[in-house]
C-alpha positions as CSV (number, residue, x, y, z in Angstrom):
1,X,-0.6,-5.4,-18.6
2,X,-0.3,-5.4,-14.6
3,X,-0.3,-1.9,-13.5
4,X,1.6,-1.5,-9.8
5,X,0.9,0.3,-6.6
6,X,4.1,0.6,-4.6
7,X,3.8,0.7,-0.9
8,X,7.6,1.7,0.4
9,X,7.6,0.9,4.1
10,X,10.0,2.4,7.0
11,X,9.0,0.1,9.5
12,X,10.8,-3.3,9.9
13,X,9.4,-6.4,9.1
14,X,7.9,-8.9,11.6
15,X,11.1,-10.5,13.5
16,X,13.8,-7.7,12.1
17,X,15.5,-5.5,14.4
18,X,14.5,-1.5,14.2
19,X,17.9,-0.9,15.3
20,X,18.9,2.9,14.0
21,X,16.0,2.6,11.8
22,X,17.4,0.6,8.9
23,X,15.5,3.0,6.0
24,X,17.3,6.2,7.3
25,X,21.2,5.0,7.8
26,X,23.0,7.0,5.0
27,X,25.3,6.4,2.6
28,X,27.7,8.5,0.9
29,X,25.1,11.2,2.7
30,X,22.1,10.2,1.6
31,X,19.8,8.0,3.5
32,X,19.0,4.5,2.2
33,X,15.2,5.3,1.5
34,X,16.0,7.2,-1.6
35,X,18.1,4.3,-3.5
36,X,14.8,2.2,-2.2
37,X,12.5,4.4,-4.5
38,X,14.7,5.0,-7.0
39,X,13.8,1.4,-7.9
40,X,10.4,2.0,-8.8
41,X,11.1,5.5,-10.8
42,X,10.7,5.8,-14.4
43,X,8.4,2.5,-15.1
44,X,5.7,2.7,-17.6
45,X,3.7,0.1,-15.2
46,X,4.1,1.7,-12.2
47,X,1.0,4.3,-11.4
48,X,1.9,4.7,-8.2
49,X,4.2,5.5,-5.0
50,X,3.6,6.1,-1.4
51,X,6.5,5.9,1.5
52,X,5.1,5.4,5.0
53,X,6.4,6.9,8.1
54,X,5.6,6.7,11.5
55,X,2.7,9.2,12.2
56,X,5.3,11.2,15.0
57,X,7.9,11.3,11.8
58,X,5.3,12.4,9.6
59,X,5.7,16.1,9.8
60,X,9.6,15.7,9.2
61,X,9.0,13.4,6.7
62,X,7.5,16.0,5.2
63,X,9.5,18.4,5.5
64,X,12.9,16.7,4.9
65,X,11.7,14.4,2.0
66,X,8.1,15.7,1.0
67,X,10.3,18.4,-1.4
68,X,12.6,15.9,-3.1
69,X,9.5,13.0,-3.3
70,X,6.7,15.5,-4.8
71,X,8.9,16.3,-8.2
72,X,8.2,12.8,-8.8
73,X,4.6,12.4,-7.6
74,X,5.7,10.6,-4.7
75,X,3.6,10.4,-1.6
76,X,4.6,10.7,1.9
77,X,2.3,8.9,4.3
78,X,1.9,8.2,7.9
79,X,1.2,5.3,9.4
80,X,2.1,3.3,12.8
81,X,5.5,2.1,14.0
82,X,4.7,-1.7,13.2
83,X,5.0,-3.1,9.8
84,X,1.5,-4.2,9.3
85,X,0.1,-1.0,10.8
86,X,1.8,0.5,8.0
87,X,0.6,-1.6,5.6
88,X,-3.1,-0.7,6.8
89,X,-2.3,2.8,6.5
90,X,-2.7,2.5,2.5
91,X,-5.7,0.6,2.1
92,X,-7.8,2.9,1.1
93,X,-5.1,5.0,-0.9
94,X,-4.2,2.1,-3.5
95,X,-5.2,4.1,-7.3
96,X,-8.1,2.6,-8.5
97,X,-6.0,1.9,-11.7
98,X,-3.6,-0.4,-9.7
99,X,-3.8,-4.1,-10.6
100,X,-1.3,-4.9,-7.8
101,X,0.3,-3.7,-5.2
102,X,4.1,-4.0,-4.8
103,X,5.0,-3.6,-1.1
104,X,9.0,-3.1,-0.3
105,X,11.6,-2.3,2.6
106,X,12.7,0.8,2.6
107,X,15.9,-1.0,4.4
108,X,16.6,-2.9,1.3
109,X,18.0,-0.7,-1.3
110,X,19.9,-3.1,-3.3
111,X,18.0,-5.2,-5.6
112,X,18.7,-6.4,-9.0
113,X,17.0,-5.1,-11.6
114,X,16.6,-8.5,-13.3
115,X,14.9,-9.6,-9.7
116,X,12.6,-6.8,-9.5
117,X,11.3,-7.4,-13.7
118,X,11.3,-11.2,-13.3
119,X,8.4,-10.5,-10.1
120,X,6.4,-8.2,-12.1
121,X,6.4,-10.4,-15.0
122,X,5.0,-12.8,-12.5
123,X,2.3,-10.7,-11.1
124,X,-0.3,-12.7,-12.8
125,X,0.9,-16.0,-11.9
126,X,-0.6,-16.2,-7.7
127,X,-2.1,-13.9,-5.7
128,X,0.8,-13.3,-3.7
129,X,4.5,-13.4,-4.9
130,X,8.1,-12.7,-2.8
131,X,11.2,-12.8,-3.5
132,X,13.3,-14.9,-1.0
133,X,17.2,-15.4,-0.7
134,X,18.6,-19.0,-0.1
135,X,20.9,-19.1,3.5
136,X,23.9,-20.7,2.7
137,X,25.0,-22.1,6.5
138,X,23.5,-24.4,8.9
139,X,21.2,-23.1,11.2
140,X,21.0,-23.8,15.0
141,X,17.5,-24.2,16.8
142,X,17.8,-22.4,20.1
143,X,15.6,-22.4,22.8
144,X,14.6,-19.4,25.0
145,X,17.8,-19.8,27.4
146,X,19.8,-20.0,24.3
147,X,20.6,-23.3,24.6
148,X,21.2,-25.2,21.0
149,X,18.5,-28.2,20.5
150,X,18.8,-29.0,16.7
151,X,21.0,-28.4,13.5
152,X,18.8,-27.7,10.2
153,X,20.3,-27.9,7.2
154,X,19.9,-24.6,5.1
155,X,18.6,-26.2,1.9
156,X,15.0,-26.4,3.4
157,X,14.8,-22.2,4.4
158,X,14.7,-19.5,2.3
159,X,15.2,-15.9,3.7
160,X,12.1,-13.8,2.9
161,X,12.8,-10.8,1.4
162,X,10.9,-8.0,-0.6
163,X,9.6,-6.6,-3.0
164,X,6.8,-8.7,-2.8
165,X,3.8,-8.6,-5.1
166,X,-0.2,-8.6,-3.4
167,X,-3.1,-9.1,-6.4
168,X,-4.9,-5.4,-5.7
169,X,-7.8,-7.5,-3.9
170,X,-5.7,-9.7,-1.9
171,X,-3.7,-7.0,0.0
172,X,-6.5,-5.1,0.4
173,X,-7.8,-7.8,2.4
174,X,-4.8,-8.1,4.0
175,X,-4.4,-4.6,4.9
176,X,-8.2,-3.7,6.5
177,X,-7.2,-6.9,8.4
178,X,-4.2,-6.8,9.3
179,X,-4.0,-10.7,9.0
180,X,-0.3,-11.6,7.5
181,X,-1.3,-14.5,4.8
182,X,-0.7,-18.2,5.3
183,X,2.7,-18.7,3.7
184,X,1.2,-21.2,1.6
185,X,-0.4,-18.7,-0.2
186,X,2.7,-17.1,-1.4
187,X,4.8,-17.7,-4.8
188,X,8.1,-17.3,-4.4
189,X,10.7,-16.5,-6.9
190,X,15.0,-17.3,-5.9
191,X,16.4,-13.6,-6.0
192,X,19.6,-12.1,-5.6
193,X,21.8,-12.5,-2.4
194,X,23.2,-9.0,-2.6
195,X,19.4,-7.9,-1.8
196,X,20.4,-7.2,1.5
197,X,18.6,-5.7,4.9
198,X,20.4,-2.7,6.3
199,X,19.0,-2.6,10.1
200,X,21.8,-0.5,11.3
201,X,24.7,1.8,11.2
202,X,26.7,-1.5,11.1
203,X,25.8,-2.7,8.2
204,X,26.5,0.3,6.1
205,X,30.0,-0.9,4.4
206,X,28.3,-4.3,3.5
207,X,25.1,-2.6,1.1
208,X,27.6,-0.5,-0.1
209,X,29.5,-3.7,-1.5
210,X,26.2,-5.5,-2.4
211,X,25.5,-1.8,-3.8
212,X,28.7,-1.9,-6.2
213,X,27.5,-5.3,-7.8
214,X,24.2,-4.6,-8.9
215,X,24.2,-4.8,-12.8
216,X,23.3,-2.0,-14.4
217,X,20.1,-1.3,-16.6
218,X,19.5,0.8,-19.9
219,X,18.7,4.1,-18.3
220,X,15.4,5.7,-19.2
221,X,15.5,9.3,-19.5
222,X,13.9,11.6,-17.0
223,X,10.7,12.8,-17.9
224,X,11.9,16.6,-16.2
225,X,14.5,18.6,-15.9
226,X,13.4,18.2,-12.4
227,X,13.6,14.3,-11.7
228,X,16.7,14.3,-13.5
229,X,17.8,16.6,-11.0
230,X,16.8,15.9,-7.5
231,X,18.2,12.5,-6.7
């Protein structure tokens, strides 16, 4: 049985805006981070979970999360501002009992429960697996003056989204490195379109909606009286 690592980052991906800081908008007064590692709680498979700040938010981190994350044995880490600095941050903090490591937005707190078992059931298919969104409009090719040059037709993207799965070896390479893989090295499995980004304020009504949707699992019970508690 694969046994996961899972690397919660609060950084934004490569190309996504940081606007607000998409991991800490709130919702119903409660920032988005915790629904994000509320995913991972309360799996038999899961060994592991570590949230990376920024190494200036560390200490408030800390402070304002360290309490509610430690009932759970969740760790708070610090790390750089950039996505892949984060990433680096952890590779030599993966357990030693991890298989593979499961790396997700902390700006992406709605994702299907079916989506996130169908890519660990996967984990032993490729070395690298992601879940990815189709687009469902045209897309215009601009160029730097924002001039339209080309129409491409959406059925040959798909949106990259997380989680996404590394084989323990594989993203440990990738993280000493810092090298992003070749994307033909990566698997990827159709996921849900209500697996949204939040990357600001703005967007707070839509993952609510996308929020609402999600179908809901057979809840395991808590382990405490404390993680049934603190979320």
């Amino acid at each position: 049985m694969s046994i996961f690592s899972i690397v919660i980052l609060t950084a934004p991906p490569p190309g996504q805006s940081a606007e607000a800081g998409g991991a800490f908008v709130k919702i119903d007064g409660r920032e988005i981070l915790y629904k994000s590692v509320e995913l991972f709680l309360n799996r038999d498979n899961v060994k592991q979970i570590q949230v990376v700040f920024a190494q200036d938010l560390l200490e408030e981190a800390k402070r304002k999360y360290g309490p509610h994350f430690g009932f759970s044995g969740v760790k708070v880490v610090g790390g750089g501002p950039k996505w892949v600095d984060q990433i680096h941050a952890v590779a030599e903090k993966i357990s030693a009992e991890a298989t593979h490591v499961i790396v997700h937005d902390a700006a992406r707190p709605a994702v299907p429960y079916t989506d996130l078992e169908a890519i660990m059931d996967a984990a032993e298919s490729a070395p690298i697996i992601g879940l990815a969104t189709p687009l469902r409009a045209t897309l215009v090719e601009m160029d730097e003056g924002g001039n339209p040059l080309a129409y491409h037709l959406p059925g040959s993207f798909m949106q990259l989204a997380t989680p996404q799965i590394f084989e323990r070896e594989r993203f440990i390479k990738f993280a000493s490195s810092k090298a992003e893989p070749h994307p033909s090295e990566i698997k990827l499995l159709k996921g849900s379109a209500l697996n949204v980004r939040v990357g600001g304020g703005g967007d707070v009504s839509l993952a609510k909606a996308m929020l609402s949707m999600l179908p809901k699992p057979k809840i395991k019970a808590p382990s405490s009286p404390f993680e049934e508690a603190q979320w």
